[in-house]
C-alpha positions as CSV (number, residue, x, y, z in Angstrom):
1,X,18.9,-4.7,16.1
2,X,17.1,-6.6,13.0
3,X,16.5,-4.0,10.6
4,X,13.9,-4.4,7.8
5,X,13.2,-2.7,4.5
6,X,9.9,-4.2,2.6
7,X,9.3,-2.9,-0.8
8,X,6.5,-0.4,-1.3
9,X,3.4,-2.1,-2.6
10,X,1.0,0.9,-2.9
11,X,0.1,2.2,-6.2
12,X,2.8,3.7,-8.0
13,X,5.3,4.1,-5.0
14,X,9.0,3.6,-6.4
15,X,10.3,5.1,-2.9
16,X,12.4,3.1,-0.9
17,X,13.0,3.7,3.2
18,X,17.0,3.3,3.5
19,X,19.2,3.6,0.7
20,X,22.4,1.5,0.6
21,X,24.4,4.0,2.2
22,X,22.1,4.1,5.0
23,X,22.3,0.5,5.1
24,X,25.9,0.7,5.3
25,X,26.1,2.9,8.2
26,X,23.5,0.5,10.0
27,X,25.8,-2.3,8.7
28,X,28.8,-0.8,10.6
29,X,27.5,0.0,13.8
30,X,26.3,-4.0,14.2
31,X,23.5,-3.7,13.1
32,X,21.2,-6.5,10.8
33,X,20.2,-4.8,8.1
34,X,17.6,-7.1,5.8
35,X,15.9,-5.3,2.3
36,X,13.6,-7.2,0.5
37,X,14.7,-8.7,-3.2
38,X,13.6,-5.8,-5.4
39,X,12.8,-3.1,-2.9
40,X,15.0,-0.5,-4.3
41,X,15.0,-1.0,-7.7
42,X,12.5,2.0,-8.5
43,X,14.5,4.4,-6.9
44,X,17.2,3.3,-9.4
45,X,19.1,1.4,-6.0
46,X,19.9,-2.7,-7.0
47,X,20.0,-5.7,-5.2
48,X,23.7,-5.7,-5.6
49,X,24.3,-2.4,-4.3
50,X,22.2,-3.5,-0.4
51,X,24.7,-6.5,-0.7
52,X,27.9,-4.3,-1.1
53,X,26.7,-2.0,1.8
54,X,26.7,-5.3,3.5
55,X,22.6,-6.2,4.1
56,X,21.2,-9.7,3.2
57,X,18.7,-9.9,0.5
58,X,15.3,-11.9,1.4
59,X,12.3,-12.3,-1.5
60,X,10.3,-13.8,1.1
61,X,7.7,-10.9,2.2
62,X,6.1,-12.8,4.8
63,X,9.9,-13.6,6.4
64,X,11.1,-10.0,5.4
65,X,8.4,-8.7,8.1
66,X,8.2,-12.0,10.7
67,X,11.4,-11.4,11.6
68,X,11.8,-7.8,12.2
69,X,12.4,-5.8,15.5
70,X,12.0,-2.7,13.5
71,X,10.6,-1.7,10.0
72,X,11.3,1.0,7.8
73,X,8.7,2.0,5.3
74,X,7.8,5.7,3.2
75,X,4.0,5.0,2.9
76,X,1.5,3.8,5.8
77,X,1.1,0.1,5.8
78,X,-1.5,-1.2,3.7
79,X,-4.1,-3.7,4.8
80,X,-2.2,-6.9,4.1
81,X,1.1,-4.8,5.9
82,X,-0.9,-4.6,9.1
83,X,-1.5,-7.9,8.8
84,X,1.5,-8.9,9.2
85,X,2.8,-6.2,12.2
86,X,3.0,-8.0,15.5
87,X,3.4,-6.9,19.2
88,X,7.0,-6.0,20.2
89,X,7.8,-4.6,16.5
90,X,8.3,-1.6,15.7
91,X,7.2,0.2,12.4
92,X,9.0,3.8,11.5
93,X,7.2,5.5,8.4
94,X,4.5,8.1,7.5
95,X,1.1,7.0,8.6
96,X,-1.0,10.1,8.6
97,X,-3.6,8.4,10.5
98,X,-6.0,11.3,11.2
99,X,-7.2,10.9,7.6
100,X,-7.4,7.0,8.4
101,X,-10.1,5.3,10.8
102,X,-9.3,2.1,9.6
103,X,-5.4,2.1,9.5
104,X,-5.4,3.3,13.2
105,X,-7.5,0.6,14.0
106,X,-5.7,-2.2,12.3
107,X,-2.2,-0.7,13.9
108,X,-3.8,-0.4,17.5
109,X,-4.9,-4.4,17.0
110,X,-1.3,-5.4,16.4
111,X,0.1,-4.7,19.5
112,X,2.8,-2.7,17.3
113,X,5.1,0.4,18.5
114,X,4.2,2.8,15.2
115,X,6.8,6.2,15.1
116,X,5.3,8.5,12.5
117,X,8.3,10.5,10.5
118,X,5.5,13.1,9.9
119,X,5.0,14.3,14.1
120,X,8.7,14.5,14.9
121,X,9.4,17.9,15.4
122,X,12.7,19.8,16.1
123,X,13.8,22.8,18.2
124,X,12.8,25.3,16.0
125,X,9.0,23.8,15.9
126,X,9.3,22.2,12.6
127,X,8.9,18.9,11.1
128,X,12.2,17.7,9.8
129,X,11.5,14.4,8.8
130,X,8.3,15.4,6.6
131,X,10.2,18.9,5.3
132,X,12.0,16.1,2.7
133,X,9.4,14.8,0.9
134,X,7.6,18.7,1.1
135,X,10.0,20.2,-0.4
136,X,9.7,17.5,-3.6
137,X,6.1,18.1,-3.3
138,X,5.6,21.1,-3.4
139,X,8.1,21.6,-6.4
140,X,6.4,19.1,-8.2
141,X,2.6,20.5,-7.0
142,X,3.4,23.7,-9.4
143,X,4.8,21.0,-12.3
144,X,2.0,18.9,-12.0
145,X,-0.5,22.0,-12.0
146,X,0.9,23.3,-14.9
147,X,0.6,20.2,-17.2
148,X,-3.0,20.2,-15.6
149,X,-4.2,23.2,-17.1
150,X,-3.1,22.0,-20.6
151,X,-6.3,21.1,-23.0
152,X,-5.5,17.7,-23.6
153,X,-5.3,17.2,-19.5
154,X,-8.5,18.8,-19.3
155,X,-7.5,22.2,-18.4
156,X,-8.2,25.6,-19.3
157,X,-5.3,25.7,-22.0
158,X,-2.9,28.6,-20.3
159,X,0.6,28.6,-19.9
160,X,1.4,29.3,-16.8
161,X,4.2,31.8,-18.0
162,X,2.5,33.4,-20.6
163,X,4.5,34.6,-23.8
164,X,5.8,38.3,-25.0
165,X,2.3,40.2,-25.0
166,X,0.3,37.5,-22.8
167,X,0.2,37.7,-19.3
168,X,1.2,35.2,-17.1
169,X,-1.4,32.5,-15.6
170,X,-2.1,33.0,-12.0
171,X,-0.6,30.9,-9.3
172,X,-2.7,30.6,-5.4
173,X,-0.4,29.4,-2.7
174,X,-2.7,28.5,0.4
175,X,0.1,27.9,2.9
176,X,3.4,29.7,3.4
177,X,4.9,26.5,5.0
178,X,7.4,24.2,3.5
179,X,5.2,22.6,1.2
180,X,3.6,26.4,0.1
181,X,7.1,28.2,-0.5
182,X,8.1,25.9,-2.3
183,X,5.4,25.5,-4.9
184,X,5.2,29.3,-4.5
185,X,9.5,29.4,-5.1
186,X,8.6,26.9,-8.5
187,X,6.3,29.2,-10.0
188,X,7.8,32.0,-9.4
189,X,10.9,30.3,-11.5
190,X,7.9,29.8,-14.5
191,X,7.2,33.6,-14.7
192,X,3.7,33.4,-13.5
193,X,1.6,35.9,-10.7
194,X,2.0,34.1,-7.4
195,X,0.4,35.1,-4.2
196,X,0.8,33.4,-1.3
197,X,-1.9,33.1,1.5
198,X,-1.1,32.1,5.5
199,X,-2.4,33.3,8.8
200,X,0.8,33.6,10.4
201,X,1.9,37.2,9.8
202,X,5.8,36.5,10.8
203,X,5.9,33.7,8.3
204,X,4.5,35.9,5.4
205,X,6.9,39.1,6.4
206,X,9.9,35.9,6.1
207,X,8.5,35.4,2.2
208,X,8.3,38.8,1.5
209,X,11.4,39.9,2.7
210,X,13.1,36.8,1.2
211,X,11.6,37.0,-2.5
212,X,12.1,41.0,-2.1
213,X,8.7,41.8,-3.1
214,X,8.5,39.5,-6.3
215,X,5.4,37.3,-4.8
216,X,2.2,38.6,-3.1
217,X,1.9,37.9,0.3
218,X,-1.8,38.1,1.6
219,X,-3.5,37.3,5.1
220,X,-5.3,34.2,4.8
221,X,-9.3,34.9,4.7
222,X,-12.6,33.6,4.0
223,X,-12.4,36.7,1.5
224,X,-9.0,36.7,0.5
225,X,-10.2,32.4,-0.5
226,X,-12.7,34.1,-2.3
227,X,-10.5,36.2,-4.1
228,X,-8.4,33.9,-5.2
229,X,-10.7,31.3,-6.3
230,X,-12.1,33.8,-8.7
231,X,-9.1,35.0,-10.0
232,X,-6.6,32.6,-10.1
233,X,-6.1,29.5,-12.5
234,X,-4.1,27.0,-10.4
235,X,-4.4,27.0,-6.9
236,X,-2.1,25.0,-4.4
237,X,-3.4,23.8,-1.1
238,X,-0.8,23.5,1.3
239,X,-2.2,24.1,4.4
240,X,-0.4,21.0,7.8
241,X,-2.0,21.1,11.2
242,X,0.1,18.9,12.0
243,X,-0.9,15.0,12.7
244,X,-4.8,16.1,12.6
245,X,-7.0,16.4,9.2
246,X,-7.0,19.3,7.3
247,X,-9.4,22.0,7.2
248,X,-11.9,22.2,3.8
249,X,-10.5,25.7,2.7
250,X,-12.4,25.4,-0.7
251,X,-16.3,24.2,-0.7
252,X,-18.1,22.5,-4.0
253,X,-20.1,25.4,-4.0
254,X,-17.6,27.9,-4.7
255,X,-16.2,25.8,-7.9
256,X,-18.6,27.8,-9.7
257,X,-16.6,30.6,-9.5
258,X,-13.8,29.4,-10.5
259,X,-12.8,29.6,-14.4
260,X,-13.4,26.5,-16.3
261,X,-10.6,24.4,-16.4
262,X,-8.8,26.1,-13.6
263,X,-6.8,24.0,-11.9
264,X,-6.3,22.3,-7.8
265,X,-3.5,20.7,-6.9
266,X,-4.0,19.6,-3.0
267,X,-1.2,18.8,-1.7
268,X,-3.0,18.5,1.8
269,X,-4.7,14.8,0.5
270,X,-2.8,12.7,2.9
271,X,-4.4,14.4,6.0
272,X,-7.8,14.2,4.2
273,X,-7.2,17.2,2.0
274,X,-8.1,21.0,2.1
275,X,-10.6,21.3,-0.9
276,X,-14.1,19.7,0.0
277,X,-14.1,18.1,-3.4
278,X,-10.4,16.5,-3.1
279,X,-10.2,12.4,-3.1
280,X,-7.0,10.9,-3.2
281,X,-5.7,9.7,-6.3
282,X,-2.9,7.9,-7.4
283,X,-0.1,8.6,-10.4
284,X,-1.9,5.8,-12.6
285,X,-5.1,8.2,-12.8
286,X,-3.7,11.2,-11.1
287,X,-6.4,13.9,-11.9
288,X,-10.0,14.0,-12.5
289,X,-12.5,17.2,-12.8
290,X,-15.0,18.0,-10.5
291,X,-18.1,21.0,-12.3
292,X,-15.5,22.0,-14.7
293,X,-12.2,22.2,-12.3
294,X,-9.5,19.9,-12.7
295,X,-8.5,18.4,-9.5
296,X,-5.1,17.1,-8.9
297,X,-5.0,14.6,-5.4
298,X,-1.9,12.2,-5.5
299,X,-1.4,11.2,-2.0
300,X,2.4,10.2,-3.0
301,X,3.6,12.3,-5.3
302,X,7.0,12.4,-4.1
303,X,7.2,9.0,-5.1
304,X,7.3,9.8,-9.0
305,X,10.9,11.1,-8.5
306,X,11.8,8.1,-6.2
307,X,15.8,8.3,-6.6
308,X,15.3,12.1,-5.2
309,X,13.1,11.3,-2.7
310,X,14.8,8.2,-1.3
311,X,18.2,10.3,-0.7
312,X,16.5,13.1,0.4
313,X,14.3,11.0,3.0
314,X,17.3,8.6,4.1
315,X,19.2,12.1,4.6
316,X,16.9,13.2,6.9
317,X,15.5,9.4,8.9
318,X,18.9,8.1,9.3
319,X,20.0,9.7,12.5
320,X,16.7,8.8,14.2
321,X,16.7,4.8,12.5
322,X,20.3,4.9,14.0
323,X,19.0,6.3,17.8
324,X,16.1,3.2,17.6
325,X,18.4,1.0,16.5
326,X,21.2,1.4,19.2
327,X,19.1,2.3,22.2
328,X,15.5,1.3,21.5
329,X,12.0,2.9,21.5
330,X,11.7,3.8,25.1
331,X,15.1,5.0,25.4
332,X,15.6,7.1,22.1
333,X,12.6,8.8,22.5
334,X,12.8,9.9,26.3
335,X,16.1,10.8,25.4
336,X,14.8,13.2,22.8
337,X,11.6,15.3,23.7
338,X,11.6,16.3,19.9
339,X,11.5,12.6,18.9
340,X,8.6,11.9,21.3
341,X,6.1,13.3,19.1
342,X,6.7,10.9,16.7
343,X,5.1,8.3,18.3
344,X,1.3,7.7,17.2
345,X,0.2,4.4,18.2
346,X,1.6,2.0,21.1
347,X,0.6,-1.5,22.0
348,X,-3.1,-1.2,21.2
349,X,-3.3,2.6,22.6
350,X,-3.5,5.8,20.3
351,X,-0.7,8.1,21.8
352,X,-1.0,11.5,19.3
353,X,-4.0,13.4,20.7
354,X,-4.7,14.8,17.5
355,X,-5.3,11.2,16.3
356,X,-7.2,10.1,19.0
357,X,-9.8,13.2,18.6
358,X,-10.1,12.9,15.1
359,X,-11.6,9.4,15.9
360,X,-13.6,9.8,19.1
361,X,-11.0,7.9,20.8
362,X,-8.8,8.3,24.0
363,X,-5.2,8.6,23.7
364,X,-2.0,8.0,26.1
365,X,0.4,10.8,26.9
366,X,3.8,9.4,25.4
367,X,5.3,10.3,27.9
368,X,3.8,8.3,29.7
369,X,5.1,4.8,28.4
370,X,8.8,5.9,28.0
């Protein structure tokens, strides 16, 4: 199969979909594997090292894309990327299209096969391809926070530790998910007072039992929101439905009880975010403040700690890119019912129901078409 690798054009994203060792694999099983000139270079990956794993080099970008049979890509396709999908391709990457209107739209006009990493799902009901880049993010959500609520950034000015005779800044985890434990893991490592909020009772006895005690674990409630918003000054959302929009957990109005130059970090923002007052924002301008609260929105922030993020997301991609590549769409995803989910959009129809209701617009069982 021809095997494509474009480099990343939105804003800031130094991510790259197949490191050379992936390429290598791909390389050995007979497989064409094409990265455009450049593409890895922000993930600290050269030109020289796709042409020792054995893929051509192309600076073309319109011949880089024309001649794929499938596409590998981190971030949804942007406008001029759509433009250049056709019918018979196929696109593997994360799309997050229930936050998108017009992104499903363009990707149901080209005819294109689109597998979202974010909707495959495993045996135990989780999402291995997206658990990569949530594990950065969350991570980082608690680092970002914390430089957040210094002065200069327009924060409240506390250290998230504290110091000997201080107490320690308080941390809100809304999630206990991937994303949640780990931002909730992070600032536990700072020193600061973490709670962690989720409606799944057997997910919050796993945190207790597995930080013995050392973070509070609370049922997630329009109260227990309340409660935190008062109290706390940095607050993570990390709330997935997964491949549908998240809910607003966190209205303008209740900003005003909030301490000044508290601190959100939503790292919900690809699926729309989970604070009403969230807009995405990018690592060029990645905060702004909303009456008084700082409000942190990149929708890539894995993509600051590209080289990471690239092995991590290769690590995890690579067995389904080499399932496509050896027995095709139809094939490698009847042949795994976990792999099925992935796909979102399919020769002009939407095929993720939670898409298609987002949108007002009917969708195909994938089943169906494989």
């Amino acid at each position: 199969m021809k095997i494509t690798v474009p480099k990343e054009i939105k804003n800031h994203e130094y991510r790259v979909a197949l490191t050379p060792t992936g390429a290598r694999e791909l390389v050995s099983r007979g497989h064409s594997v094409t990265v455009q000139v450049g593409a890895g270079e922000g993930a600290g990956f050269s030109d020289a090292d796709y042409e020792a794993a054995g893929a051509s080099l192309e600076a073309n970008v319109d011949t880089v894309w024309r001649d794929a049979e499938l596409v590998l890509k981190v971030k949804e396709p942007q406008a001029e990327e759509v433009a250049r999908l056709s019918r018979g391709q196929i696109l593997f990457t994360y799309l997050h299209l229930a936050a998108e209107e017009k992104l499903t739209r363009g990707l149901m006009e080209s005819g294109a096969t689109c597998i979202a990493y974010e909707t495959v799902t495993d045996r135990q009901g989780g999402l291995p391809l997206l658990a990569p880049m949530s594990t950065v993010a969350g991570r980082m959500a608690v680092q970002a926070g914390a430089h957040s609520l210094e002065k200069a950034q327009g924060g409240s000015g506390v250290l998230l530790p504290g110091v000997p005779g201080v107490v320690p800044g308080k941390v809100a985890v809304i999630g206990g998910g991937v994303v949640g434990e780990n931002a909730a893991r992070m600032a536990l490592g700072l020193g600061a007072e973490v709670t962690v909020l989720d409606k799944s009772i057997p997910r919050l006895e796993v945190l207790d039992d597995r930080y013995q005690g050392r973070m509070k674990t609370v049922f997630s409630t329009a109260d227990a929101i309340d409660e935190a918003v008062r109290e706390c000054d940095l607050i993570v959302g990390a709330v997935l439905i997964p491949g549908a929009a998240a809910p607003k957990l966190i209205t303008r109005a209740m900003l005003a009880d909030m301490k000044p130059g508290s601190v959100l970090v939503d790292v919900a923002i690809d699926q729309g975010g989970c604070f009403e007052t969230s807009r995405a924002t990018t690592h060029a301008e990645p905060t702004y403040i909303v009456d008084g609260i700082v409000h942190y929105c990149v929708a890539n922030m894995p993509g600051a700690v590209a080289r990471t993020s690239t092995q991590a997301l290769t690590n995890a991609t690579l067995p389904f890119v080499i399932a496509l590549a050896e027995k095709g769409w139809k094939r490698a995803l009847s042949d795994d019912p976990h792999f099925l989910p992935g796909l979102n959009v399919h020769d002009g129809q939407v095929t993720y129901r939670a898409v298609g209701e987002a949108f007002g617009l009917q969708s195909v069982d994938p089943a169906s078409l494989v």
